[in-house]
Every structure is written in C-alpha cells, then in structure tokens.
N, C-alpha and C positions, 0 to 999 in steps of 0.2 A: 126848208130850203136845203138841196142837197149841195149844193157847188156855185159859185159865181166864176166866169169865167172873162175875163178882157180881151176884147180882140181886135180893137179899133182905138188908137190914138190918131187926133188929128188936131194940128200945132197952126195955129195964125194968130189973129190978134188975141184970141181965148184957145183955151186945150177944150177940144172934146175927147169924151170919153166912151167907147159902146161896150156894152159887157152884156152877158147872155148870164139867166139865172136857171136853176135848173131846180124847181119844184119836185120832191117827194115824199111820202110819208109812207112809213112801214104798218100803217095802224087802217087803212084802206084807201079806197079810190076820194081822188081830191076833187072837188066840185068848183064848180067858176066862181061860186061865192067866195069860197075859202082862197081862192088865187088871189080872185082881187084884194082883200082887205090883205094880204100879206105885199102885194106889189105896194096899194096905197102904203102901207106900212115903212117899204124902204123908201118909197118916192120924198113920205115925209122926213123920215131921219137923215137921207141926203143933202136935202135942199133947207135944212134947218142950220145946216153948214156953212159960215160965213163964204160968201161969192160962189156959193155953187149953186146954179137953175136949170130948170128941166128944160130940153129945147125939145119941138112937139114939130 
C-alpha cells in the first residue's frame, strides 16, 4: 500500500467515511489477486473495530 487518502466525510445520524488507497509495489506488477487479499485485508481490520461497518 502506497498512500491512503480521505476525501469524503459525511455527518447524519452515523459519520461516513470514503478514502481512496493507492496500491504499489516496487518489487513488480500487482495482480488482482494480490489487490484483493490486501483490500479483504483492510476491510477485515476496519470492521473488527468496535461500531464500525462496511456500507456496500
């Protein structure tokens, strides 16, 4: 992961969050395999976070 970036708060009865992540590796070209298990990766570590859920 090279950067996370926040660019969307929005305030009502819960806060959303959107942030953009920016995937790279110096070591060669990333594969959609390799993305996902790194997205799954944060998706888990976020929402393992007391009250925080994915909205889809």
């Amino acid at each position: 992961m090279n950067s996370v970036v926040i660019f969307d708060v929005f305030k009502r009865e819960k806060r959303s969050v959107t942030f953009r992540v920016f995937f790279q590796s110096y070591e060669g070209t990333l594969r959609d395999d390799d993305i996902d298990l790194l997205q799954e990766k944060i998706i888990r570590e976020l929402t393992s976070i007391e009250g925080v859920t994915l909205r889809t």
